[in-house]
N, CA, C and O atoms as a Maestro MAE file, in Angstrom:
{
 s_m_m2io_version
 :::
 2.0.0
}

f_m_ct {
 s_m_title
 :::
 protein
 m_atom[312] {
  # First column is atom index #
  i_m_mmod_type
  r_m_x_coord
  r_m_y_coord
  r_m_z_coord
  i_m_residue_number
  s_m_chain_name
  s_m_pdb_residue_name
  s_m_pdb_atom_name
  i_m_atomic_number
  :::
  1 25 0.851 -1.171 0.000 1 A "UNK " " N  " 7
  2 3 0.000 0.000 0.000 1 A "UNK " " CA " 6
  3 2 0.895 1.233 0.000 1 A "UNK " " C  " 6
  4 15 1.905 1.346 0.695 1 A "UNK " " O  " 8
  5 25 0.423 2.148 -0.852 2 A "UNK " " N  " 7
  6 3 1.080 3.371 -1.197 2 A "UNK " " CA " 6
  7 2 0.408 4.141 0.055 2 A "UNK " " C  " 6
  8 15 -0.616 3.884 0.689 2 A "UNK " " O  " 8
  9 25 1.818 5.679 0.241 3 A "UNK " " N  " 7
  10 3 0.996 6.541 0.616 3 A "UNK " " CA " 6
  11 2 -0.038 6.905 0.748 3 A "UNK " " C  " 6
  12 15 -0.653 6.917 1.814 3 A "UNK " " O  " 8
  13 25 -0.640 7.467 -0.866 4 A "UNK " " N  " 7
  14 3 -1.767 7.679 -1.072 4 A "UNK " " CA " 6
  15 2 -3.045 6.725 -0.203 4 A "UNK " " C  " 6
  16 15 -4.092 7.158 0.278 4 A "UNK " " O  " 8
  17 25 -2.538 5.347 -0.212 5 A "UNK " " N  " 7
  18 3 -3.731 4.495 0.176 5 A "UNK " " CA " 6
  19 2 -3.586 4.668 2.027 5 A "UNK " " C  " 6
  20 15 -4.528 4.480 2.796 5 A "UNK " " O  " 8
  21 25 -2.758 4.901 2.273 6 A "UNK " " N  " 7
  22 3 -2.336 4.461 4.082 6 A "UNK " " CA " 6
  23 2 -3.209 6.158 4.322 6 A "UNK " " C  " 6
  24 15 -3.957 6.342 5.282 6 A "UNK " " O  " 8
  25 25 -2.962 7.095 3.414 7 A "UNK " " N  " 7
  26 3 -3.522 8.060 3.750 7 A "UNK " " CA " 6
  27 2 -5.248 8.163 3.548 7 A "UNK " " C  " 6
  28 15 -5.747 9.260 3.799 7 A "UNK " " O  " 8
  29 25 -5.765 7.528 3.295 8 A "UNK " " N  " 7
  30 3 -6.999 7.093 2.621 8 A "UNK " " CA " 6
  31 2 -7.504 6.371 3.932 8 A "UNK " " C  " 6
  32 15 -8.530 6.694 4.532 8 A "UNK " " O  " 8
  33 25 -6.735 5.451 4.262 9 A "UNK " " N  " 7
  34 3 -7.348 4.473 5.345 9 A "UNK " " CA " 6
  35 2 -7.289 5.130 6.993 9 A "UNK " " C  " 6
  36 15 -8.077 4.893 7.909 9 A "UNK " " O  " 8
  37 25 -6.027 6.061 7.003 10 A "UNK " " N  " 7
  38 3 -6.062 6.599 8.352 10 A "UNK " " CA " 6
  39 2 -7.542 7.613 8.237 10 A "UNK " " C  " 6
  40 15 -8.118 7.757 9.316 10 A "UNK " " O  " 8
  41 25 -8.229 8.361 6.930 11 A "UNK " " N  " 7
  42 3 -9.196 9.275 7.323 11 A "UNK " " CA " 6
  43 2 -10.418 8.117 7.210 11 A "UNK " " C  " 6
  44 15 -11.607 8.427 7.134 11 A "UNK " " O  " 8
  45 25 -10.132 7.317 7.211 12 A "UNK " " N  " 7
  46 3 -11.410 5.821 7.243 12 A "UNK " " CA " 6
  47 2 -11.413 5.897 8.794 12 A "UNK " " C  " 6
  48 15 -12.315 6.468 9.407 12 A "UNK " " O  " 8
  49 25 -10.217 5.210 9.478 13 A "UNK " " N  " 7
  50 3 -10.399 4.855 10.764 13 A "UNK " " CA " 6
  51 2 -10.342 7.048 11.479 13 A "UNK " " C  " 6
  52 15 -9.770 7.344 12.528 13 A "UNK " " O  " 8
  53 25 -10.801 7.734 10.897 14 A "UNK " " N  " 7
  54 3 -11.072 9.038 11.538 14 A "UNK " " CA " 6
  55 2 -11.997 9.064 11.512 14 A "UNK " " C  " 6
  56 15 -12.489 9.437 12.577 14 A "UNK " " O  " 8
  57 25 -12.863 8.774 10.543 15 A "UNK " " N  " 7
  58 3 -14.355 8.848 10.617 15 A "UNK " " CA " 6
  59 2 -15.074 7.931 11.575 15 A "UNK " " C  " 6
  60 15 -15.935 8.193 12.415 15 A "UNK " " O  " 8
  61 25 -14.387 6.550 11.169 16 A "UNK " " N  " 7
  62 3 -14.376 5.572 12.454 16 A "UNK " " CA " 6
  63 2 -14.705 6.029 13.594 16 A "UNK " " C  " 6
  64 15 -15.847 6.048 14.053 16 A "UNK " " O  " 8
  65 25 -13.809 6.385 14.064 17 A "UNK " " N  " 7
  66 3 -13.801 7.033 15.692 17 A "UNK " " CA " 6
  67 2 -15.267 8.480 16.094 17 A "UNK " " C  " 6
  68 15 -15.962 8.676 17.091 17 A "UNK " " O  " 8
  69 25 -15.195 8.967 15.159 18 A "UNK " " N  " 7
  70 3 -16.397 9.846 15.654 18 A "UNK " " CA " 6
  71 2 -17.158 9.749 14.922 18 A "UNK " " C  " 6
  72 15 -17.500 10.871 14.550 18 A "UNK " " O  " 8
  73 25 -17.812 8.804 14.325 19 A "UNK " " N  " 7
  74 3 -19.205 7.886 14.373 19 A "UNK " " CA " 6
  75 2 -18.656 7.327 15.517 19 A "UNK " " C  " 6
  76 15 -18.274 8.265 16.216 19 A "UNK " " O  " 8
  77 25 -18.417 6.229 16.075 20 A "UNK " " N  " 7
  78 3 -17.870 6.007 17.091 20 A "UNK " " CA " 6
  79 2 -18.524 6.280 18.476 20 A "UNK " " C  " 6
  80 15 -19.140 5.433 19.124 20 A "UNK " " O  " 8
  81 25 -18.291 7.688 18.881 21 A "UNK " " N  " 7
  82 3 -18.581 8.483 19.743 21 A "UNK " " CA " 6
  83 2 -20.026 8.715 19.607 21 A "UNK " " C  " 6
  84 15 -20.618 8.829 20.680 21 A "UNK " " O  " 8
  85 25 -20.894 8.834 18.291 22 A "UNK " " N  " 7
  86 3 -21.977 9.289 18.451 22 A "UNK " " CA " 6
  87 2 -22.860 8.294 18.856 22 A "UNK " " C  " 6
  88 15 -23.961 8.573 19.330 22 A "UNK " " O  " 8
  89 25 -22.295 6.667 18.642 23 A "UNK " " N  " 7
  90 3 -23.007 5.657 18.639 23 A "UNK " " CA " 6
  91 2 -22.536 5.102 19.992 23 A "UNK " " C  " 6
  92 15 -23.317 4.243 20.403 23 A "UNK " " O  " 8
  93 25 -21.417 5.350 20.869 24 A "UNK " " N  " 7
  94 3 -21.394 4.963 22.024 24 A "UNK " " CA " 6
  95 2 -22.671 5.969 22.765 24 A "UNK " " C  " 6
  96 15 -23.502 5.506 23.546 24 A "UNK " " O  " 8
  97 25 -22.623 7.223 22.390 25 A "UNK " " N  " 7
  98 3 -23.665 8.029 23.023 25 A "UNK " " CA " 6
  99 2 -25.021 7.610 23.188 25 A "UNK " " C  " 6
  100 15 -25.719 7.802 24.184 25 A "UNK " " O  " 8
  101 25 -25.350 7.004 22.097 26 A "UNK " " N  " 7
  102 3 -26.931 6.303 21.508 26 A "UNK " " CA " 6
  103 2 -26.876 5.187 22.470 26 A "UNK " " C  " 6
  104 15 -27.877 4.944 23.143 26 A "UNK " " O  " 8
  105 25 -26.079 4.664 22.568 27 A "UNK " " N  " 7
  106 3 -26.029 3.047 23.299 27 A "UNK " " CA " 6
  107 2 -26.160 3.163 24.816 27 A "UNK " " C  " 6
  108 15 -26.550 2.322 25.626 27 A "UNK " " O  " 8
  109 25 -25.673 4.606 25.026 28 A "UNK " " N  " 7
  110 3 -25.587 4.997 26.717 28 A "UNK " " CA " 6
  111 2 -27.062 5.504 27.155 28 A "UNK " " C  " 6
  112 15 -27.618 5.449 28.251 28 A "UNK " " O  " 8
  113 25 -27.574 6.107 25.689 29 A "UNK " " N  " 7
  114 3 -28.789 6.857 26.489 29 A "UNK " " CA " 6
  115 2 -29.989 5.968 25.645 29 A "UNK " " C  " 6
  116 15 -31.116 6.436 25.484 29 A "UNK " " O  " 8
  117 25 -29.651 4.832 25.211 30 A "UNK " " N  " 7
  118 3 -30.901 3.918 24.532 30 A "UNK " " CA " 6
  119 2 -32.326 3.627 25.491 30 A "UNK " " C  " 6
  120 15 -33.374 3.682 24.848 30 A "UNK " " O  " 8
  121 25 -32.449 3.317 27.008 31 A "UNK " " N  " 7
  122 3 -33.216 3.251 27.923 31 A "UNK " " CA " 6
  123 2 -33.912 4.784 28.331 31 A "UNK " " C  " 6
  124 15 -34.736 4.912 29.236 31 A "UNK " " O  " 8
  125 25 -33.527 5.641 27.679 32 A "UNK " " N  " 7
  126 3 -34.146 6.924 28.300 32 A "UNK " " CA " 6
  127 2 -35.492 7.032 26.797 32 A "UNK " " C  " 6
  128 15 -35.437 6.905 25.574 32 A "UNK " " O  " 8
  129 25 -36.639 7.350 27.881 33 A "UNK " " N  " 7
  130 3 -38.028 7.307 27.278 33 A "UNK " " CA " 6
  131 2 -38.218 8.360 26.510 33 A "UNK " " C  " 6
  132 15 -38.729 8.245 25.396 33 A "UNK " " O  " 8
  133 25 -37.805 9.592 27.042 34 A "UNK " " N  " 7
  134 3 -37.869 11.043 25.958 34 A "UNK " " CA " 6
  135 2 -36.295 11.687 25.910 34 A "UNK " " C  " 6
  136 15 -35.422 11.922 26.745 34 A "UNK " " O  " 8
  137 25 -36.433 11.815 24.617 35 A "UNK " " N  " 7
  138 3 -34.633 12.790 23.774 35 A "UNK " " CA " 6
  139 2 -34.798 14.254 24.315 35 A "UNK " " C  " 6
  140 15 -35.852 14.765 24.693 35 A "UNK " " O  " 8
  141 25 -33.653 14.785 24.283 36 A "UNK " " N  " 7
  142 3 -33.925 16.313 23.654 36 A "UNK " " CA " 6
  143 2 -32.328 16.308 23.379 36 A "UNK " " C  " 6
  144 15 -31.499 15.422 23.594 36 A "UNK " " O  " 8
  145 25 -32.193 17.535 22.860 37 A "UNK " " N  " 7
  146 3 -30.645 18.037 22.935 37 A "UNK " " CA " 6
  147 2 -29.551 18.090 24.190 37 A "UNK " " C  " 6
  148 15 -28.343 17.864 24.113 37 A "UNK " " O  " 8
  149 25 -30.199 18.394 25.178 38 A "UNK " " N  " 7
  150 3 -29.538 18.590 25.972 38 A "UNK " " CA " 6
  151 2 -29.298 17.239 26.827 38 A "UNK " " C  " 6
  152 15 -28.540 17.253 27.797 38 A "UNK " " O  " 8
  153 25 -29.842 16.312 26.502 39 A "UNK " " N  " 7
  154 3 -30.026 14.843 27.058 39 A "UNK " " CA " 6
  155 2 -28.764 14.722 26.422 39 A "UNK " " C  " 6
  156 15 -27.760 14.787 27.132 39 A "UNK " " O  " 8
  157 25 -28.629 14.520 24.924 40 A "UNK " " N  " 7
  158 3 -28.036 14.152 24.059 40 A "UNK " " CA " 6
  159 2 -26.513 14.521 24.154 40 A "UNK " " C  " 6
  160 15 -25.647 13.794 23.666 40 A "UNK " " O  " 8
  161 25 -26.217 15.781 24.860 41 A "UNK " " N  " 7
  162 3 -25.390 16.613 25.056 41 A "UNK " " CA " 6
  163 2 -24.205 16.125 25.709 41 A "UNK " " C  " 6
  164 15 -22.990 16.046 25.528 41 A "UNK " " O  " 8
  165 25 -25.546 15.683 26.973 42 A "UNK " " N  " 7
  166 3 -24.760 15.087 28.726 42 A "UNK " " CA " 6
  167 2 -24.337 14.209 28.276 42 A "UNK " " C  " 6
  168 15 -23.114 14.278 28.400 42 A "UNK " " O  " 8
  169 25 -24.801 12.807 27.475 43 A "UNK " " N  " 7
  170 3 -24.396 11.868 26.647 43 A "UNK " " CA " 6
  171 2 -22.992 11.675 26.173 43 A "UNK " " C  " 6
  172 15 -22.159 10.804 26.428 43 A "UNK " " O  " 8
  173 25 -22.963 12.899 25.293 44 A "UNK " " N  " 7
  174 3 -21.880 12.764 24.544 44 A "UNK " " CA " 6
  175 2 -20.448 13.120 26.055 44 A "UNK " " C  " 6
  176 15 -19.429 12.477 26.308 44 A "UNK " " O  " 8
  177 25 -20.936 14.186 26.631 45 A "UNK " " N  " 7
  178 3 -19.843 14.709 27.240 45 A "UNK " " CA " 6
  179 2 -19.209 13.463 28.414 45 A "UNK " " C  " 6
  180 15 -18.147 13.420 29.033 45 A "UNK " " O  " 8
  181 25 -20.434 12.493 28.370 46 A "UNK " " N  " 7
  182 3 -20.240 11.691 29.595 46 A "UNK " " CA " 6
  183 2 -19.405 10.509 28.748 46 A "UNK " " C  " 6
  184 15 -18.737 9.749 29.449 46 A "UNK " " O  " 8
  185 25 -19.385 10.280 27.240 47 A "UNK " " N  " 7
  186 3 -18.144 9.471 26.506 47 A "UNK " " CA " 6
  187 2 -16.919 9.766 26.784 47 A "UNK " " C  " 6
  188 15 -16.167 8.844 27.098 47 A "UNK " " O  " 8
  189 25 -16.391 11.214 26.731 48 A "UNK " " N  " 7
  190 3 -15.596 11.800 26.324 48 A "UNK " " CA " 6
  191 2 -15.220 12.080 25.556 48 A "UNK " " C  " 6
  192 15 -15.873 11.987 24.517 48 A "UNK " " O  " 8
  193 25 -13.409 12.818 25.543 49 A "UNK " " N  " 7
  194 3 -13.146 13.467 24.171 49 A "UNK " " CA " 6
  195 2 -11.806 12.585 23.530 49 A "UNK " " C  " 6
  196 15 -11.303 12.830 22.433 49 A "UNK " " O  " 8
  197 25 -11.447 11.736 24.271 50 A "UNK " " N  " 7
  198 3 -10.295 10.834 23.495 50 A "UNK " " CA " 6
  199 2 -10.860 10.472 22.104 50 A "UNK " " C  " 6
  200 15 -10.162 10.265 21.112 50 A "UNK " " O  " 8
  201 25 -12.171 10.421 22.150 51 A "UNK " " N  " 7
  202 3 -12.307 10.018 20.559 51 A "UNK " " CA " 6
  203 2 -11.876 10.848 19.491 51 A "UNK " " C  " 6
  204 15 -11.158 10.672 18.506 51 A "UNK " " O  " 8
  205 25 -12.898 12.374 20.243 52 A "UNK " " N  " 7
  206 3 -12.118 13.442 19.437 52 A "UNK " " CA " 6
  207 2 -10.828 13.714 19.075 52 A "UNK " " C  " 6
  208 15 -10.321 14.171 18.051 52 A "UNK " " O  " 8
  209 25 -10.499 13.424 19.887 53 A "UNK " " N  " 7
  210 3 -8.495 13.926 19.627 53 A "UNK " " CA " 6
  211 2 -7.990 12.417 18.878 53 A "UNK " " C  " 6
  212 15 -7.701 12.338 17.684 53 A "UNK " " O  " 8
  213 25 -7.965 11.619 19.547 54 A "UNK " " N  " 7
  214 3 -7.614 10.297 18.451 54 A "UNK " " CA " 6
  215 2 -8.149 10.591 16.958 54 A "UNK " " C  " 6
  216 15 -7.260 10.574 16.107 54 A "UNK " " O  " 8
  217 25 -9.634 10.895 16.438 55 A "UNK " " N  " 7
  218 3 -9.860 11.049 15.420 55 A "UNK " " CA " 6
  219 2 -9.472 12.252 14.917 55 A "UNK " " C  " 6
  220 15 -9.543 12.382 13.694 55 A "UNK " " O  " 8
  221 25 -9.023 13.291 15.667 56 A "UNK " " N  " 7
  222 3 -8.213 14.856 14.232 56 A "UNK " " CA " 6
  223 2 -6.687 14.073 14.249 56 A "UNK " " C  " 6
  224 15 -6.039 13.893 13.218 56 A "UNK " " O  " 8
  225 25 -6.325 13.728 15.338 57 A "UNK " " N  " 7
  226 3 -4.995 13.042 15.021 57 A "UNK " " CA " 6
  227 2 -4.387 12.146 13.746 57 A "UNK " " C  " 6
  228 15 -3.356 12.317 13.097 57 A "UNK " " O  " 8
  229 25 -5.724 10.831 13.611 58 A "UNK " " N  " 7
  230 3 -5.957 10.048 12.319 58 A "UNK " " CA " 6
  231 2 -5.890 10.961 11.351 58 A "UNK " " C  " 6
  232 15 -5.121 10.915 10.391 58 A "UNK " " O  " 8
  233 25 -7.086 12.220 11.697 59 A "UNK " " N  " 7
  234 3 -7.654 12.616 9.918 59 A "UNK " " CA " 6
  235 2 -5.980 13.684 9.899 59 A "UNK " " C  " 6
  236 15 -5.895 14.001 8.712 59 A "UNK " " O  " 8
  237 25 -5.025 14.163 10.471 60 A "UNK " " N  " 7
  238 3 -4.333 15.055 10.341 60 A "UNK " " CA " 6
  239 2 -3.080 14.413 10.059 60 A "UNK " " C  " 6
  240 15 -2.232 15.027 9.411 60 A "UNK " " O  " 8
  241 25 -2.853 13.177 10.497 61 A "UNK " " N  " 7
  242 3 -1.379 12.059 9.844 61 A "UNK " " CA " 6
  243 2 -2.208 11.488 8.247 61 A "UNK " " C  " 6
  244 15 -1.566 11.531 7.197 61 A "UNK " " O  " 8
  245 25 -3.533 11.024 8.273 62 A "UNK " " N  " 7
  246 3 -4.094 10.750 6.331 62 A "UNK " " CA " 6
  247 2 -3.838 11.899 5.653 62 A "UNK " " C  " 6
  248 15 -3.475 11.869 4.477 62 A "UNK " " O  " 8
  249 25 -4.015 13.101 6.376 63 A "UNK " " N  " 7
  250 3 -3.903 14.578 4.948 63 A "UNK " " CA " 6
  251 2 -2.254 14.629 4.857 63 A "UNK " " C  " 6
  252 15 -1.644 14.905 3.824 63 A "UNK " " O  " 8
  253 25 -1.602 14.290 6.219 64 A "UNK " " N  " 7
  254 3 0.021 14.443 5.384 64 A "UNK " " CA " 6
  255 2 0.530 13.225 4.293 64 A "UNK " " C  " 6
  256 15 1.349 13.375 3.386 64 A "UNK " " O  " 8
  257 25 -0.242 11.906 4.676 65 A "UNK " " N  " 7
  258 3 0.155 10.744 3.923 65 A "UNK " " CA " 6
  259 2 -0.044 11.032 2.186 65 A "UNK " " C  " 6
  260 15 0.468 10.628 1.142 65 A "UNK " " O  " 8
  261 25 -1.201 12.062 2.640 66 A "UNK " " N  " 7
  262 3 -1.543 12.147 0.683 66 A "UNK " " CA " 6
  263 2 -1.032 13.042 0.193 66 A "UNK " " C  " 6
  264 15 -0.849 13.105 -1.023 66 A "UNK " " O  " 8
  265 25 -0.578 14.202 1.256 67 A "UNK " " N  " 7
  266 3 -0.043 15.127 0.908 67 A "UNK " " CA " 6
  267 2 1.639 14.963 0.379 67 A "UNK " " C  " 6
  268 15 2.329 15.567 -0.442 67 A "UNK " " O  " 8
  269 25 1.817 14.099 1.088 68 A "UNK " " N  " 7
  270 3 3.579 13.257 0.720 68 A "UNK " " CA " 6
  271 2 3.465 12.543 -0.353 68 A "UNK " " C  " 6
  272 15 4.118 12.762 -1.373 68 A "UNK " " O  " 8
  273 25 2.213 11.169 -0.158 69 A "UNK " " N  " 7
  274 3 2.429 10.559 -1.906 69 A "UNK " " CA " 6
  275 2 2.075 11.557 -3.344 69 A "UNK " " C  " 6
  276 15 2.472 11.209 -4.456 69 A "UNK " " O  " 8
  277 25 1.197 12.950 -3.095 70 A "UNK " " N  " 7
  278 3 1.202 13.506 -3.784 70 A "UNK " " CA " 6
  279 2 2.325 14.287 -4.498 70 A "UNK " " C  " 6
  280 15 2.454 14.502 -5.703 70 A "UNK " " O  " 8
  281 25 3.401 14.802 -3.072 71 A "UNK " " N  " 7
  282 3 4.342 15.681 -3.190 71 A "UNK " " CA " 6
  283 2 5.726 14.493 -4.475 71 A "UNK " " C  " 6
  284 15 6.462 14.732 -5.432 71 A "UNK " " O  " 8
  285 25 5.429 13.549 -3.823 72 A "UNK " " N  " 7
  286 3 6.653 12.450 -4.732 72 A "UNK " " CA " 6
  287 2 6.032 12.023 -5.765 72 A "UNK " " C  " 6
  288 15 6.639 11.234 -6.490 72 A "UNK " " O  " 8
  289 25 4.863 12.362 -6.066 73 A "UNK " " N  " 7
  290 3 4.508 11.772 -7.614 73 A "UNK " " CA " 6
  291 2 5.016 12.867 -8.494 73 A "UNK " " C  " 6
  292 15 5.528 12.841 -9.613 73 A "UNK " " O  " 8
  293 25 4.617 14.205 -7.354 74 A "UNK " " N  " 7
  294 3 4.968 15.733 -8.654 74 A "UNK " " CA " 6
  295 2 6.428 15.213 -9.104 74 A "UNK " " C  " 6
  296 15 6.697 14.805 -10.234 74 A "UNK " " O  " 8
  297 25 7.542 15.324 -7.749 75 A "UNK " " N  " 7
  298 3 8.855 14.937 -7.888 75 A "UNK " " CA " 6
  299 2 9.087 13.604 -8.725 75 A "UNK " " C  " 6
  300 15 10.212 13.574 -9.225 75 A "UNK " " O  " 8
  301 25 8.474 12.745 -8.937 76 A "UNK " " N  " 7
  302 3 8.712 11.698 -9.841 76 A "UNK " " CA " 6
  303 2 8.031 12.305 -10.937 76 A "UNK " " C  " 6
  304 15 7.384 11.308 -11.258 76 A "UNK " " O  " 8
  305 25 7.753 12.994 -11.587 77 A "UNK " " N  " 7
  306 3 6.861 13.252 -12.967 77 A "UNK " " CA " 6
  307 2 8.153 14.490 -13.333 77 A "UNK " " C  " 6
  308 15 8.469 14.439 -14.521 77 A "UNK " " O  " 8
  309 25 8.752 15.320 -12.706 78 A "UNK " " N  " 7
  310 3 9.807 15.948 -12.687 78 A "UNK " " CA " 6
  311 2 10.935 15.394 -13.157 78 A "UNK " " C  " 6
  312 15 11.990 16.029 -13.135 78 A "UNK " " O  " 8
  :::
 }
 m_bond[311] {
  # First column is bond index #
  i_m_from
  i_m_to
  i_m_order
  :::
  1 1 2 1
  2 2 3 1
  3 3 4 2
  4 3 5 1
  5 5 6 1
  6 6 7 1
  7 7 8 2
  8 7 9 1
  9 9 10 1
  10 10 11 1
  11 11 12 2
  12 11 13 1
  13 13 14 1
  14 14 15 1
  15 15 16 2
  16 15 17 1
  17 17 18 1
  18 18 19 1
  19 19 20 2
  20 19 21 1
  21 21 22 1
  22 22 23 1
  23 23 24 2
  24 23 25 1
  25 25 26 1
  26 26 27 1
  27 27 28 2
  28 27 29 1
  29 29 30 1
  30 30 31 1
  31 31 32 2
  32 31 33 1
  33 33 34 1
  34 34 35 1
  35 35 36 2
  36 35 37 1
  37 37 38 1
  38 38 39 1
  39 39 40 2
  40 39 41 1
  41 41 42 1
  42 42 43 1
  43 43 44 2
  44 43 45 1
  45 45 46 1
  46 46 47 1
  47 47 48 2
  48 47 49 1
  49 49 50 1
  50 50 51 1
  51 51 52 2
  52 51 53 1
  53 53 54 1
  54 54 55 1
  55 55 56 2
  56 55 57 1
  57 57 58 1
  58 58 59 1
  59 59 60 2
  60 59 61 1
  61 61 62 1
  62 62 63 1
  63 63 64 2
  64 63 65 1
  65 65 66 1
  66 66 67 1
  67 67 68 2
  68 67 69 1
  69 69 70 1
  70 70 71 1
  71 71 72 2
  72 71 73 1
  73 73 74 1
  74 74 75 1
  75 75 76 2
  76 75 77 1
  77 77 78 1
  78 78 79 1
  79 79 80 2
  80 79 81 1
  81 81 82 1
  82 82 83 1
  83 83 84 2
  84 83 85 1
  85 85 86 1
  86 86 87 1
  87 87 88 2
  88 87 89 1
  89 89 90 1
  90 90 91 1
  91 91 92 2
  92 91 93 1
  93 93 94 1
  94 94 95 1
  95 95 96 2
  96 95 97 1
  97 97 98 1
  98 98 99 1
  99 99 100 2
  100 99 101 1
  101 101 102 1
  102 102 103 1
  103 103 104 2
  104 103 105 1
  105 105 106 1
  106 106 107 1
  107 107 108 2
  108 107 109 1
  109 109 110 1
  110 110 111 1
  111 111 112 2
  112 111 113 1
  113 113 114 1
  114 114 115 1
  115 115 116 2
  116 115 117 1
  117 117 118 1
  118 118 119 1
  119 119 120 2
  120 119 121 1
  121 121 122 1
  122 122 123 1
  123 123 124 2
  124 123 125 1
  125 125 126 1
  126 126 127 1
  127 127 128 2
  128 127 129 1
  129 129 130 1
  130 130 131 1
  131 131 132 2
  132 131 133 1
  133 133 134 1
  134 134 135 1
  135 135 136 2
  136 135 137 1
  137 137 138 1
  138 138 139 1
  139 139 140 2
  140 139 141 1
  141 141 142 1
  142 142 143 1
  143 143 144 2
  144 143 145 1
  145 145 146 1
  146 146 147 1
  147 147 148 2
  148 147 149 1
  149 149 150 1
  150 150 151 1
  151 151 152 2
  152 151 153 1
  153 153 154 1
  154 154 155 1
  155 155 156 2
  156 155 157 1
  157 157 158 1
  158 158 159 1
  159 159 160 2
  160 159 161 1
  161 161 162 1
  162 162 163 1
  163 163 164 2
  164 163 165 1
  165 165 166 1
  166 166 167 1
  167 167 168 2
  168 167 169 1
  169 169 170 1
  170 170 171 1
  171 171 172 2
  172 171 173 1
  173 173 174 1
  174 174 175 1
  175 175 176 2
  176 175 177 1
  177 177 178 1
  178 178 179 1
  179 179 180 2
  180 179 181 1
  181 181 182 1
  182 182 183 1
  183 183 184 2
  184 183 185 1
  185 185 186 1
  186 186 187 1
  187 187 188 2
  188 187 189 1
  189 189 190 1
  190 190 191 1
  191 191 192 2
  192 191 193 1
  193 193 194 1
  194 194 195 1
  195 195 196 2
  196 195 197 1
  197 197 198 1
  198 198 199 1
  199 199 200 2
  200 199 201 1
  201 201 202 1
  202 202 203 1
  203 203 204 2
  204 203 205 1
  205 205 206 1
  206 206 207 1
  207 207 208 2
  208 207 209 1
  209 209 210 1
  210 210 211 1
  211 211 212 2
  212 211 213 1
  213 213 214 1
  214 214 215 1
  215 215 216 2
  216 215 217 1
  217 217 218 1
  218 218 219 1
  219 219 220 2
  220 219 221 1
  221 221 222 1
  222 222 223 1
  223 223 224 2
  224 223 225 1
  225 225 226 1
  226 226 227 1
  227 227 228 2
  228 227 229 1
  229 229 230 1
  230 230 231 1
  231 231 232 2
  232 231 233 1
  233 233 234 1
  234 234 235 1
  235 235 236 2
  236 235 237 1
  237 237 238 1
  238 238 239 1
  239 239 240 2
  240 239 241 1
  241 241 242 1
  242 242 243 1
  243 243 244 2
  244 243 245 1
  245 245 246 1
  246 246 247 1
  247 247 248 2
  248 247 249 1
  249 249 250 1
  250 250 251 1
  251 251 252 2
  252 251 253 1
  253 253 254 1
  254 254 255 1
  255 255 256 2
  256 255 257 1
  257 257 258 1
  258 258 259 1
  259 259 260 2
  260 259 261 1
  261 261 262 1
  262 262 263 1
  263 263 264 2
  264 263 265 1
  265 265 266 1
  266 266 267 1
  267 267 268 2
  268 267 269 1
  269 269 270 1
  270 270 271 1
  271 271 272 2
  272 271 273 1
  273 273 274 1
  274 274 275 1
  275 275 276 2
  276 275 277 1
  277 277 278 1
  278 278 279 1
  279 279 280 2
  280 279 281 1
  281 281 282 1
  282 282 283 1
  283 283 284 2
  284 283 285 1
  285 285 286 1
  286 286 287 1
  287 287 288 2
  288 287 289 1
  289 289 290 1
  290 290 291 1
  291 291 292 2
  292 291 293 1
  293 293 294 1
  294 294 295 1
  295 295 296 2
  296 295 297 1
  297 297 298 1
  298 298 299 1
  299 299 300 2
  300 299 301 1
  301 301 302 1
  302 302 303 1
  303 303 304 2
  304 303 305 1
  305 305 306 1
  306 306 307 1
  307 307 308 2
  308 307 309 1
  309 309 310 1
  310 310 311 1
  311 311 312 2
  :::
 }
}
């Protein structure tokens, strides 16, 4: 697997992770009889934020991976 592709798959497992988070949230508050936003809120905050930061981390090492196999294709076409 090329750059290009490792960079492809790290913003896969980024998206991963926060879907992730929204669906651990759903799973935590599945027994509660009425929603609102602010239900939804406590939810999320009561997951935490490691997902968040694990997932900009993923999506921010995939944009350099493509950004590198991109940079060496220019340099190989050179």
């Amino acid at each position: 697997m090329g750059r290009r592709g490792s960079g492809i798959a790290f913003i896969a497992i980024s998206a991963f992770l926060i879907s992730t988070k929204y669906i651990s949230a759903a799973i935590f508050g599945s027994g509660v009889s009425s929603w609102d936003q602010d239900l939804f809120d406590g939810m999320l905050s009561y997951v935490g934020n490691t997902l968040n930061i694990f997932s900009v981390l993923s999506l921010l090492v995939g944009i350099l991976y493509i950004v590198w196999g991109e940079y060496e294709e220019l340099k190989r076409q050179r």
